[in-house]
TORDOLUM-745725 format. One record per atom (N, C-alpha, C, O): residue in one letter; x, y, z. Coordinates in nm, 4 decimals. Last residue first. Layout:
<recs>
REC  r        xx        yy        zz
REC  A         X         Y         Z
...
</recs>
This chain:
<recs>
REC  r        xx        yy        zz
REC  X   -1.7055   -7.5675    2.3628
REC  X   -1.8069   -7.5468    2.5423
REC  X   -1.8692   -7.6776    2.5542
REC  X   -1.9398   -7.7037    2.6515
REC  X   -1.6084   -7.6114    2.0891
REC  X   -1.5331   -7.6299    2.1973
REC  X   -1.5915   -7.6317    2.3369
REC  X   -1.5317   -7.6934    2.4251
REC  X   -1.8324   -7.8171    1.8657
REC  X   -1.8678   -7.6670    1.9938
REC  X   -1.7789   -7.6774    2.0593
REC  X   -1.8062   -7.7654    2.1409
REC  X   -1.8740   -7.8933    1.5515
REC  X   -1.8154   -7.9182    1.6913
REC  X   -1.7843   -7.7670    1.8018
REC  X   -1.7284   -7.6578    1.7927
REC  X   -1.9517   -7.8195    1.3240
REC  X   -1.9294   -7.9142    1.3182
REC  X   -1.9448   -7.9749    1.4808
REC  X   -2.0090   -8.0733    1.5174
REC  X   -1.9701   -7.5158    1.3012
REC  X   -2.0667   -7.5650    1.2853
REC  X   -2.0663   -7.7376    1.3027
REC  X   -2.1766   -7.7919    1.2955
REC  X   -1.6601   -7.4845    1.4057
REC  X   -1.7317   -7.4506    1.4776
REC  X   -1.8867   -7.4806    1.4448
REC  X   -1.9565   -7.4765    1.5461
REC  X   -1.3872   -7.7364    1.3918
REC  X   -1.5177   -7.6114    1.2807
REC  X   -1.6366   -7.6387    1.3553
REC  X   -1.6987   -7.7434    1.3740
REC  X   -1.1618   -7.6449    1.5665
REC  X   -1.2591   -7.7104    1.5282
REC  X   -1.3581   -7.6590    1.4234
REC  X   -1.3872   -7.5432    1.3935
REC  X   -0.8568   -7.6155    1.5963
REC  X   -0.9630   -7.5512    1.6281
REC  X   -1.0064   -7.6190    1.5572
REC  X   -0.9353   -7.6734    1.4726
REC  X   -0.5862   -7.6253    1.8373
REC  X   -0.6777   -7.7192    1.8045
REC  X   -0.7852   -7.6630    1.7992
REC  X   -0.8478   -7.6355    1.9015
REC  X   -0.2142   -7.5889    1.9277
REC  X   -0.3695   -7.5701    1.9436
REC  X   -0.4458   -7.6065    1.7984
REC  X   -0.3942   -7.6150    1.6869
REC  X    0.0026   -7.6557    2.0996
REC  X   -0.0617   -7.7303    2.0111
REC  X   -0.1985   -7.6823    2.0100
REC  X   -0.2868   -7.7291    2.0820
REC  X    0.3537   -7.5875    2.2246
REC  X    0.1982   -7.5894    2.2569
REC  X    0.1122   -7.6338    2.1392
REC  X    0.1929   -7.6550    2.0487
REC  X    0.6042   -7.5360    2.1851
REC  X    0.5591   -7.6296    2.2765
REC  X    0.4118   -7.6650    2.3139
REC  X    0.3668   -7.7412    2.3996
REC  X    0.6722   -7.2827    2.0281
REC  X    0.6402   -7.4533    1.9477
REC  X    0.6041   -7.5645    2.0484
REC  X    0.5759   -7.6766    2.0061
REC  X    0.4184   -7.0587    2.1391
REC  X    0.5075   -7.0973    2.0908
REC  X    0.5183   -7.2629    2.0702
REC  X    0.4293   -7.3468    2.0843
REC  X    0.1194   -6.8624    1.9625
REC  X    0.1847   -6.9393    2.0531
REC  X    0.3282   -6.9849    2.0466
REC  X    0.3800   -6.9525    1.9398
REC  X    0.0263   -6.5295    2.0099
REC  X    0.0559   -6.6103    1.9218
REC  X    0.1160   -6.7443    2.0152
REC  X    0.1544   -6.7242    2.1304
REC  X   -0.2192   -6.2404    1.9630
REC  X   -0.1597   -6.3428    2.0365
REC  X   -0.1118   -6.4629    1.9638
REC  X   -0.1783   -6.5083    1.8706
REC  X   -0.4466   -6.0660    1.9630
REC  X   -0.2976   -6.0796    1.8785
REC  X   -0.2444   -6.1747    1.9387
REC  X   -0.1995   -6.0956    2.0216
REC  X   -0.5205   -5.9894    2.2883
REC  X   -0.5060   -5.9554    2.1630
REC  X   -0.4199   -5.9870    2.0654
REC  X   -0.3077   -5.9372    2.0743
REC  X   -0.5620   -6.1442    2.5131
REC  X   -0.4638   -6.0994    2.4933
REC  X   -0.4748   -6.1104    2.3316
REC  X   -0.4468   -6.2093    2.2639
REC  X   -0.7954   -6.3237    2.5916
REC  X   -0.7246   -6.2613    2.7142
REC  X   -0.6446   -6.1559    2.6895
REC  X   -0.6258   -6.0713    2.7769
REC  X   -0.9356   -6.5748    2.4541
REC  X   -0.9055   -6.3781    2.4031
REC  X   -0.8443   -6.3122    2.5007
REC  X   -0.8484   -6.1933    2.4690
REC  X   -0.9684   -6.7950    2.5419
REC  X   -1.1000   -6.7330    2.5596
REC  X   -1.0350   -6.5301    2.4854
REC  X   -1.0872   -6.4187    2.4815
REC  X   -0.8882   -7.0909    2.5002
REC  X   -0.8376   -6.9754    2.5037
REC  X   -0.9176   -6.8895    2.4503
REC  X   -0.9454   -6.8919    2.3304
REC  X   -0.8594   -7.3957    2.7156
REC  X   -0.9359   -7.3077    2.6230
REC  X   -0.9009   -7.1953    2.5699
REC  X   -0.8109   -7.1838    2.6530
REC  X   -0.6034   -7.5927    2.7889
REC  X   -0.7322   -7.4886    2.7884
REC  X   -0.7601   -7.4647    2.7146
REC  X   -0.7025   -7.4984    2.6112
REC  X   -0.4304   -7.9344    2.9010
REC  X   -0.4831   -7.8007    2.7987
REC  X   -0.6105   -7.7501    2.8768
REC  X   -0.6836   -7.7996    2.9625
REC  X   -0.1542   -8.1004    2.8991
REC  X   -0.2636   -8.0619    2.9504
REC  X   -0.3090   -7.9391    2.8636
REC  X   -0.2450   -7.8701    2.7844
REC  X    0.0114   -8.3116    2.7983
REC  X   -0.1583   -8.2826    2.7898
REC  X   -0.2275   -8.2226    2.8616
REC  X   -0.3401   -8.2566    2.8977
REC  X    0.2437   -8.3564    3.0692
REC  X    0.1981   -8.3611    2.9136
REC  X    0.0688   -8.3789    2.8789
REC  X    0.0086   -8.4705    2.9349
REC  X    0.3008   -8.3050    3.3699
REC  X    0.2382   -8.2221    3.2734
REC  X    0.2180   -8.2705    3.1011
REC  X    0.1689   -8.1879    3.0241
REC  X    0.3825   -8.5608    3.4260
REC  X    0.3180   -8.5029    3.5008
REC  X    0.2218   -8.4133    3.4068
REC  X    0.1051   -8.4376    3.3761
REC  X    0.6685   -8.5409    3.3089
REC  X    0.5200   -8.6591    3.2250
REC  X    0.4064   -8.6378    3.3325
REC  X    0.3188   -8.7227    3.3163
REC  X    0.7361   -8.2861    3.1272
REC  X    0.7383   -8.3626    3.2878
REC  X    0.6360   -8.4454    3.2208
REC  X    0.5577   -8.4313    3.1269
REC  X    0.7205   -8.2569    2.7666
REC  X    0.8215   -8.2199    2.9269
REC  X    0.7879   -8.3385    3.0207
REC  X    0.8075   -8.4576    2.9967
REC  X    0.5053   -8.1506    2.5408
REC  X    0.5903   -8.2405    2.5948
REC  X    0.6317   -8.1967    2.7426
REC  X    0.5748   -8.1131    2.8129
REC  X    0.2900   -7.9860    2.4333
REC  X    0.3615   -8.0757    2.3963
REC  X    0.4337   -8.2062    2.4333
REC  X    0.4289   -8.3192    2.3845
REC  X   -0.0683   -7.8745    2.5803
REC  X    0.1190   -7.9015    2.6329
REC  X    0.1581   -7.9987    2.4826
REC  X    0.0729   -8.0700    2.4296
REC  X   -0.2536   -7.7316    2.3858
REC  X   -0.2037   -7.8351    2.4406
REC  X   -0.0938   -7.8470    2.4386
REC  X   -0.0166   -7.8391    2.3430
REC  X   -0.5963   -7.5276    2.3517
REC  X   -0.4196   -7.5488    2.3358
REC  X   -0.3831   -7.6409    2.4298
REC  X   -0.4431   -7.6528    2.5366
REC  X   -0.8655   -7.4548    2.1646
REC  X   -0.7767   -7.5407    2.2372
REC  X   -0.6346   -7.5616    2.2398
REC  X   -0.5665   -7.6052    2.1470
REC  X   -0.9883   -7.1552    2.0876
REC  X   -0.9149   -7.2333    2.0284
REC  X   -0.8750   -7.3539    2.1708
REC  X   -0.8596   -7.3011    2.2810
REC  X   -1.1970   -6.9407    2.2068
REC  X   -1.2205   -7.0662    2.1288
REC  X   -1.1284   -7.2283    2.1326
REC  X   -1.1616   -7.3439    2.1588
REC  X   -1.0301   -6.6648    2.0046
REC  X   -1.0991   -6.7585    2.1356
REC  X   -1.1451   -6.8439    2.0463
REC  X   -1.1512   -6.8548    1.9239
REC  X   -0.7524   -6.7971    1.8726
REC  X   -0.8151   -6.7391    1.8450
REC  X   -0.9597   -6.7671    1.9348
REC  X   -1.0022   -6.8826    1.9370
REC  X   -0.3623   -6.7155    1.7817
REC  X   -0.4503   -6.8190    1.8447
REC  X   -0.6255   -6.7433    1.8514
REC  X   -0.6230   -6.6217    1.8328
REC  X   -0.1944   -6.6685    1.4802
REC  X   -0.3004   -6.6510    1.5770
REC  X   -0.3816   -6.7100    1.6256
REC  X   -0.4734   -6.7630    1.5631
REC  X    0.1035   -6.8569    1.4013
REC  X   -0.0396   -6.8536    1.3779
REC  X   -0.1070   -6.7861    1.4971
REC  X   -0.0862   -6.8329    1.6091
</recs>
C-alpha cells in the first residue's frame, strides 16, 4: 500500500525500547511503500487532523 503524507506510521515490534514509536509521513519520497514491520494509520481527514 502507498503510504501517503499525512499518514502515521508505527514500529511493530523488536527492542522493547523501540516498540511504538511513530511519525508522520510528510511525502519525502514519491511512491513510497512500507514494509511488514511498520503500521500506518490514516484517518479520515474530515473526521480527525493528523497535526
Amino acid at each position: 500500500m502507498l503510504i501517503r503524507p499525512g499518514d502515521l506510521l508505527t514500529t511493530e515490534g523488536g527492542d522493547p525500547d523501540k516498540l511504538g514509536r511513530a511519525a508522520l509521513w510528510n511525502g519525502e519520497i514519491e511512491a513510497c511503500v512500507h514494509q511488514n514491520h511498520l503500521f500506518e494509520v490514516r484517518s479520515d481527514r474530515a473526521q480527525l487532523s493528523p497535526i
